[in-house]
C-alpha positions as CSV (number, residue, x, y, z in Angstrom):
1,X,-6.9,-6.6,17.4
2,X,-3.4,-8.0,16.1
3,X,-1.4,-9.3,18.9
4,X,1.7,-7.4,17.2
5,X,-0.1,-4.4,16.9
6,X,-1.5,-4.3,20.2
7,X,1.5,-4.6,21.7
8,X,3.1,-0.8,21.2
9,X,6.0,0.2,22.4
10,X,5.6,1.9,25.7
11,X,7.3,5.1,26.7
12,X,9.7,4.1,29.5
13,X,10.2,6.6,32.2
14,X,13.6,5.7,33.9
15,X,14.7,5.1,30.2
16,X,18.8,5.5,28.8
17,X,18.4,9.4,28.8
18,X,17.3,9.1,32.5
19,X,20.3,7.6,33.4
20,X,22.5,9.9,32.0
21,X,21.1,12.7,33.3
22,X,21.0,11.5,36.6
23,X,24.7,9.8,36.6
24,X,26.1,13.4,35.6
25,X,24.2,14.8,38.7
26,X,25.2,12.2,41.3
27,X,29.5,13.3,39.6
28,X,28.6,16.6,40.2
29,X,27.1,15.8,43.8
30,X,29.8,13.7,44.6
31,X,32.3,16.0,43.8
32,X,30.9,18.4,45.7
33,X,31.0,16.5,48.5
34,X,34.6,16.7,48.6
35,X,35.1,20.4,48.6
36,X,35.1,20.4,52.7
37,X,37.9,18.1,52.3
38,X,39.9,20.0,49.5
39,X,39.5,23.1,51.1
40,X,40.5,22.4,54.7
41,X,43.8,20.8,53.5
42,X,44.9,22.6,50.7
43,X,45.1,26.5,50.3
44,X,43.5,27.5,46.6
45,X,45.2,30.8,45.3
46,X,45.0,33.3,48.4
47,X,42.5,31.5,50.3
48,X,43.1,29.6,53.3
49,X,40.8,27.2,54.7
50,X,43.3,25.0,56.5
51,X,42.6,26.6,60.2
52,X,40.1,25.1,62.0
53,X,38.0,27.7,63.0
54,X,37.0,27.9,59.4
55,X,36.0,24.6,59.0
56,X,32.5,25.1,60.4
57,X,32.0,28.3,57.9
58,X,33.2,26.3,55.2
59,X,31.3,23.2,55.5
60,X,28.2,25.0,56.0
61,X,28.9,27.9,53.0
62,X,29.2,24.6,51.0
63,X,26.8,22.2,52.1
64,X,24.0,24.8,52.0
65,X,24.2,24.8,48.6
66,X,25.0,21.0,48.0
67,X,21.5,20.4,49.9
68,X,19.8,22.9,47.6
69,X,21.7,21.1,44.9
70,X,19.7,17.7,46.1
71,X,16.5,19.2,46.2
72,X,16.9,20.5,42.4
73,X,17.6,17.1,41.4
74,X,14.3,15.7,43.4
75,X,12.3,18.4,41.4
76,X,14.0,16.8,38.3
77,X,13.1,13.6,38.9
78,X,9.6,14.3,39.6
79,X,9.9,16.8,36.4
80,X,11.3,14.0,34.1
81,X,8.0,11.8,35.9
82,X,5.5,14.1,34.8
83,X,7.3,14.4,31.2
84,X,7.4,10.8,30.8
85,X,3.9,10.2,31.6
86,X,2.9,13.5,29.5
87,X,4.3,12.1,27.0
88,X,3.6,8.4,26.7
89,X,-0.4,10.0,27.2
90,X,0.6,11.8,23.8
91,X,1.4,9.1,22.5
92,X,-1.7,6.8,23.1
93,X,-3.7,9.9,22.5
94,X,-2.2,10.0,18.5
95,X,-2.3,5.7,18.7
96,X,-6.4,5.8,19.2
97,X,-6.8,8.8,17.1
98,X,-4.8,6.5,14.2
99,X,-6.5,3.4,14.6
100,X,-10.2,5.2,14.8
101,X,-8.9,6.7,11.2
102,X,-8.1,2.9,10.5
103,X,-11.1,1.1,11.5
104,X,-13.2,3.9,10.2
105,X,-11.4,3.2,6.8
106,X,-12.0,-0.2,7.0
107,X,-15.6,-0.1,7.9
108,X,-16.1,1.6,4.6
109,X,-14.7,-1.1,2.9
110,X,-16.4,-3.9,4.2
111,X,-19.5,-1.8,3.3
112,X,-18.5,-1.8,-0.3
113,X,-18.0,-5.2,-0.4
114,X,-21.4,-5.8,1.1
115,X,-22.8,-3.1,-1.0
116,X,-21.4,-4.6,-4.3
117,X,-24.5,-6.1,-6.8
118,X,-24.8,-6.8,-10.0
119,X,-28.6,-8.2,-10.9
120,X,-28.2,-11.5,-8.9
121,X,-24.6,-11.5,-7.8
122,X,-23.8,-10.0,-4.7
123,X,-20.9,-8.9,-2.7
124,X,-17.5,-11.1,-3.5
125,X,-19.0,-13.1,-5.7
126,X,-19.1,-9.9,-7.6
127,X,-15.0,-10.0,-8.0
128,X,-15.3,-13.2,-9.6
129,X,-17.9,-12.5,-12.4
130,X,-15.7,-9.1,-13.1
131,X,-12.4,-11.0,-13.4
132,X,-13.9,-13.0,-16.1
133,X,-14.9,-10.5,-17.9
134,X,-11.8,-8.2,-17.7
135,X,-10.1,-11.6,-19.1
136,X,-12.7,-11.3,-21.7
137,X,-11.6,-7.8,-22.7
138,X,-7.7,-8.8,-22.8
139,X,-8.5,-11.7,-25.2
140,X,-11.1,-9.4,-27.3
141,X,-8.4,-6.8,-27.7
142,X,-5.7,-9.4,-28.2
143,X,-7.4,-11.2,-31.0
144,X,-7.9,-7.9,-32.7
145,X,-4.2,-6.4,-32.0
146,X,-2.8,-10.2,-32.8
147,X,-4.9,-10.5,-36.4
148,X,-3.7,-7.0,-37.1
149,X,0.0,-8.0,-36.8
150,X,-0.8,-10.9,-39.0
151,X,-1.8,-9.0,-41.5
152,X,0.2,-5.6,-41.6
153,X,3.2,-7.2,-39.9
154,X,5.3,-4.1,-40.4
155,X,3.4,-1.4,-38.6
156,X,5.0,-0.3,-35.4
157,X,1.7,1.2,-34.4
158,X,0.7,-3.0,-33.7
159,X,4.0,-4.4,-32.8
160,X,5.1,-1.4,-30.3
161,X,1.3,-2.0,-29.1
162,X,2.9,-3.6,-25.6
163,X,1.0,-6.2,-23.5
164,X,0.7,-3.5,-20.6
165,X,-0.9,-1.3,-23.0
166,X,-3.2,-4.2,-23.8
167,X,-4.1,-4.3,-20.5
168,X,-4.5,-1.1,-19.4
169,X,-6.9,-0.4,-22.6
170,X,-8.4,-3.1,-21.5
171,X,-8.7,-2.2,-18.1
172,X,-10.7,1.0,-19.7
173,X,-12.8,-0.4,-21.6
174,X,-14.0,-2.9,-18.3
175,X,-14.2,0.1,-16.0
176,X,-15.9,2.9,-18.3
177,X,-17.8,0.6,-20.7
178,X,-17.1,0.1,-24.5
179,X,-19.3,2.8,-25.2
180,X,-16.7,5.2,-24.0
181,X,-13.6,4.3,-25.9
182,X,-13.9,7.4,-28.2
183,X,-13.5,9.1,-25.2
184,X,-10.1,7.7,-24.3
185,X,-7.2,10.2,-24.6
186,X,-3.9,9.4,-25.8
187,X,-2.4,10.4,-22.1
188,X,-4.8,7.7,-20.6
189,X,-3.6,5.0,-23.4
190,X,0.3,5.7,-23.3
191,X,0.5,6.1,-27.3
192,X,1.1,9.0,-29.7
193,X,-1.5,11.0,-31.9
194,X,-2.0,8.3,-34.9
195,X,-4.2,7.5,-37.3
196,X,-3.6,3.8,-36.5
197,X,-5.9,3.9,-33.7
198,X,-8.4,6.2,-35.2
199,X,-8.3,2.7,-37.4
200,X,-8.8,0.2,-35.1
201,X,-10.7,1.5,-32.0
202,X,-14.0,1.2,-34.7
203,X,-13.3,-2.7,-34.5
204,X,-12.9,-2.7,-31.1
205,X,-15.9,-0.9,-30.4
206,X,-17.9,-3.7,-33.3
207,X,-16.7,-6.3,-31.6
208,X,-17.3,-5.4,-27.7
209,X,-20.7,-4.0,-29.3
210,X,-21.3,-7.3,-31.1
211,X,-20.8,-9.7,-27.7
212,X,-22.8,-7.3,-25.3
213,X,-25.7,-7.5,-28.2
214,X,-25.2,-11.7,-27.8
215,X,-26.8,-11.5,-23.5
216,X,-29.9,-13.0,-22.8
217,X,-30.8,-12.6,-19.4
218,X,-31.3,-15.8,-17.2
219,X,-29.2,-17.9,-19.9
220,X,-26.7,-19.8,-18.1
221,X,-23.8,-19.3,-20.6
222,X,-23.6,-18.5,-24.3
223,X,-21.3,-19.1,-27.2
224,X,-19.7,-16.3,-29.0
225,X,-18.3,-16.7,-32.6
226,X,-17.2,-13.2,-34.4
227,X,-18.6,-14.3,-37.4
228,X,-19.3,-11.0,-38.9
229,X,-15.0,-10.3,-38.2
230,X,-14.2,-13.2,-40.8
231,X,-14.6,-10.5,-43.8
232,X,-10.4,-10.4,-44.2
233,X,-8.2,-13.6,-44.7
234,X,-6.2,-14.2,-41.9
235,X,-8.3,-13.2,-39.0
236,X,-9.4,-15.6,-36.6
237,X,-11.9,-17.1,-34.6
238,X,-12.3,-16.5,-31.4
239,X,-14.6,-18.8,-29.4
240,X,-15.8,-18.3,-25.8
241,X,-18.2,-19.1,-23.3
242,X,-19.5,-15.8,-21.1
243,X,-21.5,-16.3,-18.1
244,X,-24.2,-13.8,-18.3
245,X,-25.3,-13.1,-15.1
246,X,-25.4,-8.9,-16.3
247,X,-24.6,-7.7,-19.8
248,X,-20.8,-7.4,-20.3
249,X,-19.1,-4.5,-20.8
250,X,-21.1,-1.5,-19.5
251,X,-18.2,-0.4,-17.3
252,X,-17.6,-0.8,-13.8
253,X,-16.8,2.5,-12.4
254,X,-20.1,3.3,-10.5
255,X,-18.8,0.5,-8.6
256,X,-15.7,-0.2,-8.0
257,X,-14.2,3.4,-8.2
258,X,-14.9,4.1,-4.3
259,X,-13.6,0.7,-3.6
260,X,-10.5,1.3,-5.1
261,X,-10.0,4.9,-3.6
262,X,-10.6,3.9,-0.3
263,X,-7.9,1.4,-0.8
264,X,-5.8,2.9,-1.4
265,X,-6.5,5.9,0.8
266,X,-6.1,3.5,3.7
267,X,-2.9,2.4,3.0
268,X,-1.4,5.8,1.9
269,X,-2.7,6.9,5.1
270,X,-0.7,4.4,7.1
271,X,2.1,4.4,5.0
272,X,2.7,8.6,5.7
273,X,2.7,7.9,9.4
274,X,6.2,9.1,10.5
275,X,8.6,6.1,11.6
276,X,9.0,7.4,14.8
277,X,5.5,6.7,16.2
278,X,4.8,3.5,13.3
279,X,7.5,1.5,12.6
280,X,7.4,0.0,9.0
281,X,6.9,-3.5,11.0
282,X,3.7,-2.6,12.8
283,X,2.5,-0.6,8.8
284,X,2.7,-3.6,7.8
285,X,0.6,-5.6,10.4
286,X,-1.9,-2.8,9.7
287,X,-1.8,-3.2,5.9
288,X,-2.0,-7.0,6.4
289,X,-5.5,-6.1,8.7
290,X,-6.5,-4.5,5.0
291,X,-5.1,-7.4,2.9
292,X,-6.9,-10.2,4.9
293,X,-10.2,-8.8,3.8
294,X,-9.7,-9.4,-0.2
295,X,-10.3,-12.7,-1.6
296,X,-8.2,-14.2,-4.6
297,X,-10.8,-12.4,-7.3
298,X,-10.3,-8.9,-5.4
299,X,-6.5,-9.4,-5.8
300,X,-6.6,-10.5,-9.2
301,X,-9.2,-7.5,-10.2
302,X,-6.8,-5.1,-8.1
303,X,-3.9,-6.5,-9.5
304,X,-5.5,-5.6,-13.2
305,X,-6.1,-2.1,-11.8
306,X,-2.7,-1.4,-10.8
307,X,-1.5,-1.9,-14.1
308,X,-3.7,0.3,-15.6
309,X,-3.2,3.8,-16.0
310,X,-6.1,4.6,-13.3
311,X,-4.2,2.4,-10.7
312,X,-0.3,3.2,-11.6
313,X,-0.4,5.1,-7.8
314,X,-0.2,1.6,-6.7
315,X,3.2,0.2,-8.5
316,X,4.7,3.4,-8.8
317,X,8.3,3.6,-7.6
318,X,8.7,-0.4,-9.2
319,X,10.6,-1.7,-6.0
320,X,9.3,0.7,-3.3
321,X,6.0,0.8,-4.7
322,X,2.9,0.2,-2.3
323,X,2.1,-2.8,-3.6
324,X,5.5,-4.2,-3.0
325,X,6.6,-3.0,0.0
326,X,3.4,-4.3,1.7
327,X,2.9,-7.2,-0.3
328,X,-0.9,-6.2,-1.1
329,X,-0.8,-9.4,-3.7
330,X,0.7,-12.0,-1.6
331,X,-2.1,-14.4,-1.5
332,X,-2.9,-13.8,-5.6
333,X,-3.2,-17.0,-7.3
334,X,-0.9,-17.0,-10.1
335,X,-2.1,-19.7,-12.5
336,X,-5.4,-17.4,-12.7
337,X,-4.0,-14.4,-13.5
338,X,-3.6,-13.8,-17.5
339,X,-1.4,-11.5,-19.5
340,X,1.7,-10.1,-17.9
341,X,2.0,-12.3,-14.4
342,X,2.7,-10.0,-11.5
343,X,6.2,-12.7,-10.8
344,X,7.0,-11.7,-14.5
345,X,6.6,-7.7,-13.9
346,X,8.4,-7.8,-10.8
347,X,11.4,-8.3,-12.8
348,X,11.5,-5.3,-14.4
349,X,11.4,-4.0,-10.9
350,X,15.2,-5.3,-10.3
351,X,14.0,-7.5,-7.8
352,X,16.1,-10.7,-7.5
353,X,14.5,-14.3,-7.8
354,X,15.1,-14.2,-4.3
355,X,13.3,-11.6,-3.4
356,X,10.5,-12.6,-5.6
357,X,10.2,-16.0,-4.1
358,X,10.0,-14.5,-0.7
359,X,7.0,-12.2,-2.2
360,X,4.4,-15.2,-2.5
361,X,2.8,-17.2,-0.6
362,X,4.6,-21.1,-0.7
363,X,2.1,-23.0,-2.7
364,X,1.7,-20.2,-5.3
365,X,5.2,-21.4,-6.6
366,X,3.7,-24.4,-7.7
367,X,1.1,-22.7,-9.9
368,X,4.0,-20.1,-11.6
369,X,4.2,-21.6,-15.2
């Protein structure tokens, strides 16, 4: 376990509280001690203790209860004992119950990581094929979107068309499959009822059709040219090498949807712990637990997620999002990442250059460009 984690704060019994309580009782005892003195040499009201006959009655009407007095404030302290030790058992009690929860949480994980295969590719290599073709999508849908401003250049329906709703389109069509895009609702793509995209999501589906139709199995790579695209001046080539380990664009769900719930299930889970028993500071060691299993691919791919409208949980709240507060992309390398760079977004998040720099990792300022 993490040095700073296993080292919780223990309940300490003769803590500030103790002190206070027991300074007020030693005034009160001391004072107390006095009243033999006060009352043999001064007369209070009517009563006079001054004669010496009375001295005996009076010290021992007093002291009686002074001594009872004492042995209240023994029972105390072995009270506040028991309460201390009562309560720091509580506490480890709710500590081992937490990091069970935890561990349990993170067993899954690493079972869906081992679990992960696609025809031959297993486990994290698995991230690494998916990121490539996600990429795929966004250029697909960019050539499409960018030929269509080309050629209608003042339809808002293409130029309001925003890079994060590229992505997160694109992010649908790599999770569901290409086959599903009729099925996409206006909610889930962020526009308005239009007959714009009754227009284009035909093309979109040709073309994704087109290049999944293109995989041979067992071919190292192929070339892709949208030759049957070229009917209208003004659109463009695009040119690209896939790897075709699987056929692209089937969707990914069956797959990565429990991976991506029990992510973030884990660290909701430690985020709603109450400050009092986990401060932010030892969160964030157990998030970082999380964090140190995903390789640069998983963060890119999650990164892609979070963007989209089936991971927006993640960068809600901009600033005091999850993914910021416990820097779950840290350790993404920035050069690979395409599209909107998460340096980029986290502007919009009011974050200063500061701040943003402190984000990332040292050597991942090198590769911002």
């Amino acid at each position: 376990m993490n040095e700073n984690i296993s080292s919780e704060k223990k309940i300490t019994t003769f803590d500030k509280s103790f002190w206070i309580y027991m300074i007020a009782f030693f005034l009160i005892i001391g004072v107390i001690c006095f009243f033999p003195y006060w009352f043999t040499r001064f007369s209070l009201f009517s009563f006079d203790f001054t004669e010496t006959g009375q001295i005996g009655d009076t010290i021992g009407g007093i002291m009686t209860p002074f001594i009872a007095i004492a042995a209240a404030g023994l029972t105390f302290l072995a009270f506040w004992v028991q309460y201390k030790a009562n309560e720091q058992q509580r506490q480890d009690i709710a500590k081992e119950r937490f990091e069970s929860k935890f561990y349990e949480f993170l067993r899954m994980h690493r079972q869906n990581i081992e679990g992960a295969k696609i025809e031959d590719i297993e486990q994290r290599e698995v991230f690494q094929e998916f990121s490539q073709e996600f990429v795929l999508c966004i250029e697909i849908i960019n050539n499409v979107f960018d030929t269509k401003q080309k050629t209608d250049s003042n339809n808002s329906f293409y130029n309001e068309f925003s890079i994060l709703k590229r992505i997160n389109l694109a992010y649908l069509i790599f999770f569901y499959g290409y086959k599903n895009i009729y099925s996409f609702t206006f909610e889930q793509l962020g526009i308005k009822n239009t007959e714009e995209w009754y227009k284009i999501y035909g093309e979109l589906y040709d073309r994704f059709n087109e290049i999944s139709s293109y995989w041979i199995k067992d071919v190292v790579s192929i070339s892709i040219m949208h030759t049957s695209f070229m009917k209208h001046e003004g659109q463009s080539k695009l040119n690209k090498t896939l790897h075709s380990y699987y056929r692209p664009f089937s969707g990914q769900s069956q797959l990565l949807g429990h991976y991506y719930r029990n992510m973030y299930q884990t660290v909701k889970y430690i985020h709603e712990q109450s400050e009092k028993f986990l401060p932010y500071e030892k969160k964030y060691d157990y998030v970082k637990i999380l964090r140190a299993q995903l390789s640069d691919y998983e963060q890119i791919l999650f990164y892609y997620n979070s963007l989209s409208v089936l991971g927006y949980d993640w960068i809600d709240g901009g600033k005091d999002s999850l993914l910021v507060q416990y820097k779950m992309i840290k350790n993404i390398p920035l050069s690979l990442v395409v599209g909107l760079k998460p340096n980029v977004l986290f502007q919009h998040f009011e974050m200063s250059e500061q701040e943003i720099e402190l984000y990332f990792e040292p050597k991942n300022k090198l590769l911002d460009f």
